[in-house]
Every structure is written in structure tokens, then in C-alpha cells.
C-alpha positions as semicolon CSV with decimal commas, in nm:
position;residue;x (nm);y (nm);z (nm)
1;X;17,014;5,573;1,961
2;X;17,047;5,220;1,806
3;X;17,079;5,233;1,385
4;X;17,026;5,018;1,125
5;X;17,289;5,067;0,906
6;X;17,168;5,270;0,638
7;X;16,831;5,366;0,541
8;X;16,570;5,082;0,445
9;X;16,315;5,128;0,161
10;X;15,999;5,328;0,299
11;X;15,712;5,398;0,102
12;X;15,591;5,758;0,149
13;X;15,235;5,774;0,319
14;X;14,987;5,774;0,017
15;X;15,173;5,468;-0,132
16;X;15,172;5,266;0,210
17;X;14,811;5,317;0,215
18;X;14,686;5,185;-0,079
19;X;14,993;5,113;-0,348
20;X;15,139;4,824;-0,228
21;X;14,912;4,565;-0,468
22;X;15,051;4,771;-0,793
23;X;15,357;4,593;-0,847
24;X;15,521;4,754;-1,148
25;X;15,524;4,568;-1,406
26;X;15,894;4,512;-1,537
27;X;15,998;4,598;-1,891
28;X;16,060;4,345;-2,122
29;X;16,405;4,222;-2,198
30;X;16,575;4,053;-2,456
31;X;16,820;3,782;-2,322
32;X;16,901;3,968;-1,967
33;X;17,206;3,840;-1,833
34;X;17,031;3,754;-1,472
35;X;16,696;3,865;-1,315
36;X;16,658;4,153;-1,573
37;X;16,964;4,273;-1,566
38;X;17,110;4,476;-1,893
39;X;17,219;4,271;-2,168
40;X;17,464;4,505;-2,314
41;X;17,811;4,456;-2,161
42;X;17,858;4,811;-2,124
43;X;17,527;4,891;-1,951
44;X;17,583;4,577;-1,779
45;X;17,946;4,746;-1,578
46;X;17,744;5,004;-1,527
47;X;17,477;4,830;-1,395
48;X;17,697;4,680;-1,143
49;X;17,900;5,016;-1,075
50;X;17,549;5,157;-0,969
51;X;17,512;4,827;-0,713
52;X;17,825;4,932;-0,577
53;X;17,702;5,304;-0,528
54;X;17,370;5,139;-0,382
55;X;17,586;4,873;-0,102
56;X;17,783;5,225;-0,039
57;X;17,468;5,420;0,036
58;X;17,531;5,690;-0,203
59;X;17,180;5,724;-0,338
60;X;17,244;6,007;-0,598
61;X;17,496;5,824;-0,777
62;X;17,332;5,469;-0,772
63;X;17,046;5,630;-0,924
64;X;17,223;5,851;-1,166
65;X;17,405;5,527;-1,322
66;X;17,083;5,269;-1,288
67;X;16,953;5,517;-1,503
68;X;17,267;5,563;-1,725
69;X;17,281;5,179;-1,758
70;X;16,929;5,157;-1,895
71;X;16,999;5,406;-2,162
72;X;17,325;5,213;-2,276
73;X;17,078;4,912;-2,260
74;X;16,850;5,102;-2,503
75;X;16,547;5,144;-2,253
76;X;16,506;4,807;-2,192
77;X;16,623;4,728;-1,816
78;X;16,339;4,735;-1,604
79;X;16,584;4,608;-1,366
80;X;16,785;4,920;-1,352
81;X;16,460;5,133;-1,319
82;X;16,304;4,970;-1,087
83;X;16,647;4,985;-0,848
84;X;16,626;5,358;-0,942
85;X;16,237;5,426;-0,886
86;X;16,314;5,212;-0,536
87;X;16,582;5,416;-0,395
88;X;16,406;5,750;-0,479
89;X;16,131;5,646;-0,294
90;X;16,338;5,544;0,002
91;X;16,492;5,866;0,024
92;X;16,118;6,052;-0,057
93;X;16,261;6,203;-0,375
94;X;15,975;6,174;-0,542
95;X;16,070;6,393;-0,818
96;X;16,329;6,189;-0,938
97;X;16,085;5,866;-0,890
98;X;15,876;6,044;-1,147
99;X;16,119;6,103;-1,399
100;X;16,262;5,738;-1,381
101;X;15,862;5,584;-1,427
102;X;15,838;5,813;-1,701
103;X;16,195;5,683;-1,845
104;X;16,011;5,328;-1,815
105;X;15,690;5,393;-1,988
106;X;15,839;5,371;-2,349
107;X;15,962;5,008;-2,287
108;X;15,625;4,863;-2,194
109;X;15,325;4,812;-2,434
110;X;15,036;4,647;-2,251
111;X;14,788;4,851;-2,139
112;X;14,800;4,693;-1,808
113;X;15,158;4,741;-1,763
114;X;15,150;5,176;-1,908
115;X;14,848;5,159;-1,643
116;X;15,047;5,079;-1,345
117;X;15,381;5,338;-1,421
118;X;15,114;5,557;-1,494
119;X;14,944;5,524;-1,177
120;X;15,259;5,568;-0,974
121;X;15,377;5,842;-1,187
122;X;15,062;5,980;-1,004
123;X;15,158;5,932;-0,660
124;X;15,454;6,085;-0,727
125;X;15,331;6,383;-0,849
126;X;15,104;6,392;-0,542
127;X;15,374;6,366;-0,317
128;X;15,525;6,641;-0,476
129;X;15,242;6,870;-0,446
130;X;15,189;6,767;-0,108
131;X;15,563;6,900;-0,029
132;X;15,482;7,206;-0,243
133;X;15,371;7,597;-0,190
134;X;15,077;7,777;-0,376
135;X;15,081;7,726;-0,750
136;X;15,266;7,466;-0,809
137;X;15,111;7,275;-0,545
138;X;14,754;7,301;-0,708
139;X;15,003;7,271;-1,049
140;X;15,081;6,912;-0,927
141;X;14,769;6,788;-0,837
142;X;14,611;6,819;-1,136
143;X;14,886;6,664;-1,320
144;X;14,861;6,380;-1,062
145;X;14,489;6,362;-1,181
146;X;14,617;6,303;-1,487
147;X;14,828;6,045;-1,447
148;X;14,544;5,871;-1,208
149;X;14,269;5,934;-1,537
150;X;14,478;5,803;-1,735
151;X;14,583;5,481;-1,557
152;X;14,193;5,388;-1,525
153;X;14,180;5,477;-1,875
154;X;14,384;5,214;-1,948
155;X;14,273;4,987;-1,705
156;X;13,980;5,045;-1,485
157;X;14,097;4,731;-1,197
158;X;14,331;4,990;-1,071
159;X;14,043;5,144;-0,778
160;X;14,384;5,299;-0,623
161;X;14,357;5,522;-0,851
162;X;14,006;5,640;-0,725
163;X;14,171;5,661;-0,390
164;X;14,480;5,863;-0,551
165;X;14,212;6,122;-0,719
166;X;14,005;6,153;-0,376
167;X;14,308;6,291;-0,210
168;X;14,406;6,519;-0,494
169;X;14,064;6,671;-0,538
170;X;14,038;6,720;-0,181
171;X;14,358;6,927;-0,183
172;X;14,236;7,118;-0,441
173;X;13,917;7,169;-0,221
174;X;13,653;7,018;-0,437
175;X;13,549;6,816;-0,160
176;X;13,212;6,686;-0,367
177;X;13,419;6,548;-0,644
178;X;13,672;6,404;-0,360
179;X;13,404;6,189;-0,182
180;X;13,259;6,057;-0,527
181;X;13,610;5,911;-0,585
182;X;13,668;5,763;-0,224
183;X;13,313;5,627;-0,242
184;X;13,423;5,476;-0,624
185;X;13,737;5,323;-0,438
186;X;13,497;5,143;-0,178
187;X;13,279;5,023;-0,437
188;X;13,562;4,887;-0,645
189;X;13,788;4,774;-0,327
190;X;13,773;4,498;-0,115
191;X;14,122;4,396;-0,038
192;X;14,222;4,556;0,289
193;X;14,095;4,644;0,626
194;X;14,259;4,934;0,649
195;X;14,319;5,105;0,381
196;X;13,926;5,079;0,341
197;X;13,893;5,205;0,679
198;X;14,102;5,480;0,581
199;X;13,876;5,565;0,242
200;X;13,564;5,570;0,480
201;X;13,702;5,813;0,735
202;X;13,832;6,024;0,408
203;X;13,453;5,971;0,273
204;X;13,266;6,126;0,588
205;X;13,538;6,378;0,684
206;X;13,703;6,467;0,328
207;X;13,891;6,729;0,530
208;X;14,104;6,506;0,679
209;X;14,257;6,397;0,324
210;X;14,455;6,704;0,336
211;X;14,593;6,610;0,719
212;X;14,902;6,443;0,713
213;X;14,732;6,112;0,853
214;X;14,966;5,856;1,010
215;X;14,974;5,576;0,793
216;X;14,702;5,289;0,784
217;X;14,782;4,992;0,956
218;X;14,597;4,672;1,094
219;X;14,799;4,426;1,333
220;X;14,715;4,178;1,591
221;X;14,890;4,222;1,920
222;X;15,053;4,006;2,194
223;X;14,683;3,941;2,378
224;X;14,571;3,876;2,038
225;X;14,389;4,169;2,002
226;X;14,279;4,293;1,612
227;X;14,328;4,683;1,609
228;X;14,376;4,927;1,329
229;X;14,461;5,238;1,291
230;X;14,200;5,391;1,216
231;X;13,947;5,211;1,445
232;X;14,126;5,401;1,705
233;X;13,937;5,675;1,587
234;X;13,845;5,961;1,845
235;X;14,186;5,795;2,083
236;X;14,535;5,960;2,083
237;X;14,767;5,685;1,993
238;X;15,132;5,693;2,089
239;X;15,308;5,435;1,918
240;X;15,681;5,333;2,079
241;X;15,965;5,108;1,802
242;X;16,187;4,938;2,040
243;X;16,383;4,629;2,092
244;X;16,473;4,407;2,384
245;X;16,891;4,478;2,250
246;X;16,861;4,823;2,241
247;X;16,999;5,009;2,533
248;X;16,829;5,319;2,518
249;X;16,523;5,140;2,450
250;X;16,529;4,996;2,793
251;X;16,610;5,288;2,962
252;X;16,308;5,427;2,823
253;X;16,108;5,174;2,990
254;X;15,993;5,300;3,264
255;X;15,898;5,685;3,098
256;X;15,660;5,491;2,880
257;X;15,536;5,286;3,133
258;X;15,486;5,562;3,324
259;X;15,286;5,729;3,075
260;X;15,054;5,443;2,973
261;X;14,961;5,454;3,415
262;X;14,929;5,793;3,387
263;X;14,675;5,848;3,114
264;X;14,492;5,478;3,213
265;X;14,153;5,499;3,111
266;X;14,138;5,799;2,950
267;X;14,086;5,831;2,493
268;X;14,485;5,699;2,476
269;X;14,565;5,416;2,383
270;X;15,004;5,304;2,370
271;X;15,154;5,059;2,118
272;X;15,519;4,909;2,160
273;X;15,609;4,757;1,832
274;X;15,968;4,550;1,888
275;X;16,200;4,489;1,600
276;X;16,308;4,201;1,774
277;X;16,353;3,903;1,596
278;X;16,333;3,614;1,842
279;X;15,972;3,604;1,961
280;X;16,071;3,411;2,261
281;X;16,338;3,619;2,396
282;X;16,066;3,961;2,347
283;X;15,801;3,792;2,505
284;X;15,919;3,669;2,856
285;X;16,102;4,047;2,811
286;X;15,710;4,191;2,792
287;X;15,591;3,954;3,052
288;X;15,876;4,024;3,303
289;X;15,866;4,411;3,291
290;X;15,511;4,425;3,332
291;X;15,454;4,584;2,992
292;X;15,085;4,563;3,008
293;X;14,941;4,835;2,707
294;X;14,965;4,667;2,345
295;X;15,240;4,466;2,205
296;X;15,357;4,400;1,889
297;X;15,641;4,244;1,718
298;X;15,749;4,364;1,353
299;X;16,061;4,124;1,347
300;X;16,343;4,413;1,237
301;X;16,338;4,750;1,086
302;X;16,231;4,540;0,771
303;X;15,929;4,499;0,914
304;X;15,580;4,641;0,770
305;X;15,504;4,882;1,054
306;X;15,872;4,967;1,052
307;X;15,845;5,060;0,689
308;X;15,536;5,253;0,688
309;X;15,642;5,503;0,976
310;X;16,005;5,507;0,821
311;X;16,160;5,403;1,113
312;X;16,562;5,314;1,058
313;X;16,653;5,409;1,423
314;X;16,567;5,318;1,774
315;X;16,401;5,441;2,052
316;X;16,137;5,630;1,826
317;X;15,789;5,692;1,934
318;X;15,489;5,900;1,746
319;X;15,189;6,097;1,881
320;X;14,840;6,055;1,673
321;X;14,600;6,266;1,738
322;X;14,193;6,157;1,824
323;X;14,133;6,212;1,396
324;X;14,419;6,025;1,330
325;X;14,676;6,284;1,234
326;X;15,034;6,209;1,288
327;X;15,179;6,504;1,524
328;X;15,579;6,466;1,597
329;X;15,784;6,203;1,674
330;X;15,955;6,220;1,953
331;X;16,321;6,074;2,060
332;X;16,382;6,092;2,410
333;X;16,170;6,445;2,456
334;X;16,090;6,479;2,775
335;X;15,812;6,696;2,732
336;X;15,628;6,444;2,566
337;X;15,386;6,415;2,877
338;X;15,295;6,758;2,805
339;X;15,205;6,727;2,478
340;X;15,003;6,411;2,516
341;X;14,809;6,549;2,827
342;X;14,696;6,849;2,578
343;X;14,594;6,613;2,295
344;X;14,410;6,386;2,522
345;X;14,220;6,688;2,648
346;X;14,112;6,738;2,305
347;X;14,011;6,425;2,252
348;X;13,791;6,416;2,598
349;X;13,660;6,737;2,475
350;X;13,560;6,621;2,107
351;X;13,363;6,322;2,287
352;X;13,191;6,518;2,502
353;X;13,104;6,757;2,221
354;X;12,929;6,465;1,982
355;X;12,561;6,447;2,014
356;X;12,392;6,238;2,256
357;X;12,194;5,916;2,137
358;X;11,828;6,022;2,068
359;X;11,709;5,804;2,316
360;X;11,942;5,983;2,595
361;X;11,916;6,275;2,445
362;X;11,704;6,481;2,711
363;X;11,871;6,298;3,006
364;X;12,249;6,440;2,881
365;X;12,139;6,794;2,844
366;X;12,254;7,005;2,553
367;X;12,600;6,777;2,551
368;X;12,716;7,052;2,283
């Protein structure tokens, strides 16, 4: 196994697919000493105590004393918060990322600016729920409604929030009230492939809202081929994170290869994304081992595709099932073959099941 060495920021799933154009906007701050930093000399040690927790990868005390030095700084670091709200998220302690945007919201007055923290205060709360049992899962989704009312209350160019409100009506299983919010998104939205792609699918099949989708992605690959996610519809997808200087990644070579001859021409489709970072080197590595299926580079565990599926150690590889569902991932299991050959199954099956063409309709029989 090859590590980075410590954890990298990863957005949870909801905010990969349609948060990223929210940037928080900072608190204002009187005479910060550099980028935002407190101005107070004692919030300012402690500002730089709680960098030293962060380069030491103790997340629970970084945030505690971010936190701690915007109180000394009398609410005012958005520096400190943000650092706080960032590592939370990293580590998918999404409780804590709540209470720090709500420890922000008194230090901002525009509208546009409550808007946002109140917007991620709502996919926060939505992750929560999402990680919760019974009550209190239905408990946070309607808070996260809330928070996602609220935001467009206060500023209706937020259309995430639409998104945000589809999936937590869905999980509360008012499905009508779900697609009228995922079709408001798509009405509103126009600023990425995939994460309209993703509001579609949501739209016709609100069921899958409560799946826990793999995360929506777009990328062109080594042949120069434009897939997405979620135009792999119907298609299991295994998707392989390697890197031409990782030593286990290589000796898992020839199992994937293996797997993408095996399953050749069937609904599967395999994607190696590299984290290497000279394109060169990676590409007479592709063209030399015969590594035919998609590739992609990401350029480092930095990298967007990297981010979204968390990944912060190689060989990792993920099954998605033909509705776009991410299964397991998988580190050198070698019953993957197993599992793939029953997904693909599925997926031949779910073809054959759909409904002919009306035009072909009496030649193919029943078909269901």
C-alpha cells in the first residue's frame, strides 16, 4: 500500500456534487495580521499553535484551538474557521463542521455571505442524517431543509440549494416534492455537466437520491474520450487509483488487465486514474503495458477525482453498480471477479428487461 502522508481534504459526496461553486465567504477583519489571520496577539499564538496541531495531523486539537483562537479574536477570524470547517470536512465530521459555520454566521452581515454558511450548514446537517438511525435521521433532514430555505431566502442564486432539498425530501420519502426541487435546480443550473447529469437521473428515478451514488464526475481520457459518470448509466464501472511509482500498483497490473479481457464487451466499463505527475513518464508506462480500457491522469492524490472518492492511499479500486451506486472498494480482494461477474449480470439483466422500441416491439417478443 503506497500513502500519502496524512489525509488530504475530501469533500463528502453531496458537497462534491454540487458545493464546490459556494465558496464561503470569509468574515470580515479588522487589520488581520496576514491572509485573515487573528489580529489579537493572543488569538494570534493560538492561531499558530492550532497550525502546528494541523502540520502534526492531530485534527481534534487543530480544530479545538482554530476555534479557541477565533473567540480570543472576538468572532472575527474567518481564517481560523474556515481552517476549522476544512479539516472537519476532511475527516467527515460533519457535526463539528456545523457547529464551526454556525460559530461564523454572527461575523458576517450580507445576505449573500449568511446565505452561503447557511447553505453549508445544510449539507452538514444532511450528512449527518444520512449517517443517522430513525428519528433523528428524519430529525436532521428537516433541519437541513431549513438551513437550505433559508439560504434561498436570502439569496435565491444559490440553485444548490434546490439540489440540497431534492435529496432531503427524497429521504424523507416525499418523492413529489423531491423531483419539484431537482427539476428547480435544472431550471436554475447551468454550470456543470455532471452534476446536472446527476439532478436528471435524481429527477426520473428520485429513488436513487437515497443510494449512496458514487460521486459525479466528468473527465476526458488518454484517447480523448469525454465520459461522465453518470452517462455510464446502465454499465458497472470499476474505477482503479494507481501510479507508475507504486509497487503494488504494478503488481496489480495484470489482475486488472485481466479483468477488463475478461468482461470485454459486456455493460463494464474500467477506469485507471494515475496520480502520477509526469505525463510523459505515465504515458509510454500505458502504451508499453498494453493498458488498453480508459486512462486518466489526476496528477497526485490532490487531484479532483482523487478528492471526490477520498482516496489518500494506493492501489484502491471501486465497483459502481449499472444505477450508479458506489458498492465497496476493494484493496487487493481477490474476490473482486466474483463480485463484478454478479453485478454485470444484473446489469445484462436490467437491459434486457427495458422495453423494446415501438417500432421493434413485436419482433423482440415480450422483452419483459
Amino acid at each position: 500500500m503506497c500513502h500519502v502522508r496524512q489525509c488530504k481534504l475530501a469533500f463528502a459526496l453531496l458537497v462534491l456534487a454540487f458545493g464546490w461553486w459556494l465558496q464561503p465567504c470569509r468574515a470580515s477583519q479588522a487589520a488581520a495580521p496576514k491572509s485573515g489571520e487573528p489580529s489579537d496577539p493572543k488569538a494570534h499564538k493560538t492561531y499558530q499553535t492550532a497550525q502546528e496541531w494541523e502540520r502534526r495531523g492531530d485534527h481534534a486539537l487543530a480544530i479545538e484551538s482554530y476555534r479557541k483562537a477565533n473567540a480570543q479574536d472576538g468572532g472575527h477570524c474567518g481564517q481560523c474557521l474556515q481552517r476549522a470547517r476544512d479539516i472537519a470536512l476532511s475527516i467527515g465530521d460533519f457535526k463539528t463542521a456545523e457547529a464551526v459555520l454556525r460559530d461564523w454566521l454572527p461575523a458576517v452581515t450580507s445576505d449573500a455571505a449568511r446565505a452561503t454558511l447557511h447553505f453549508q450548514i445544510g449539507v452538514a446537517l444532511e450528512r449527518e442524517g444520512m449517517a443517522a438511525k430513525g428519528d433523528k435521521q428524519q430529525a436532521y433532514f428537516e433541519k437541513s431543509l431549513d438551513e437550505y430555505r433559508t439560504a434561498l431566502s436570502l439569496d435565491s442564486a444559490i440553485v444548490g440549494a434546490h439540489f440540497g432539498m431534492g435529496i432531503d425530501l427524497a429521504y424523507l420519502h416525499q418523492d413529489d416534492a423531491a423531483r419539484g426541487e431537482f427539476r428547480a435546480f435544472l431550471d436554475g443550473d447551468k454550470s456543470d455537466e455532471a452534476v446536472d447529469a446527476r439532478a436528471t437521473r435524481f429527477l426520473n428515478r428520485v429513488e436513487l437520491a437515497r443510494s449512496r451514488m458514487a460521486p459525479a464526475f466528468t473527465l476526458t481520457t488518454l484517447d480523448s474520450q469525454h465520459i461522465s459518470m453518470d452517462k455510464l448509466a446502465g454499465k458497472v464501472v470499476l474505477i482503479d487509483f494507481w501510479a507508475t511509482w507504486c509497487g503494488p500498483c504494478r503488481e496489480a497490473l495484470p489482475h486488472i488487465r485481466r479483468i477488463a479481457q475478461k468482461f470485454e464487451g459486456q455493460p463494464f466499463v474500467v477506469l485507471s486514474v494515475s496520480l502520477d505527475n509526469d505525463a510523459a513518464k505515465w504515458k509510454d508506462f500505458v502504451a508499453k503495458n498494453g493498458m488498453t480500457w480508459f486512462q486518466y491522469r489526476d496528477g497526485g492524490f490532490e487531484g479532483p477525482m482523487a478528492k471526490m472518492f477520498s482516496v489518500n492511499a494506493i492501489p484502491a479500486t471501486f465497483s459502481i453498480d449499472a444505477d450508479g451506486v458506489l458498492e465497496d472498494q476493494h484493496v487487493g480482494d481477490e474476490n473482486i471477479e466474483g463480485k463484478l461477474k454478479k453485478m454485470i449480470a444484473h446489469a445484462a439483466e436490467m437491459e434486457s428487461a427495458k422495453p423494446a422500441p415501438p417500432a421493434a416491439s413485436q419482433a423482440a417478443g415480450s422483452g419483459n
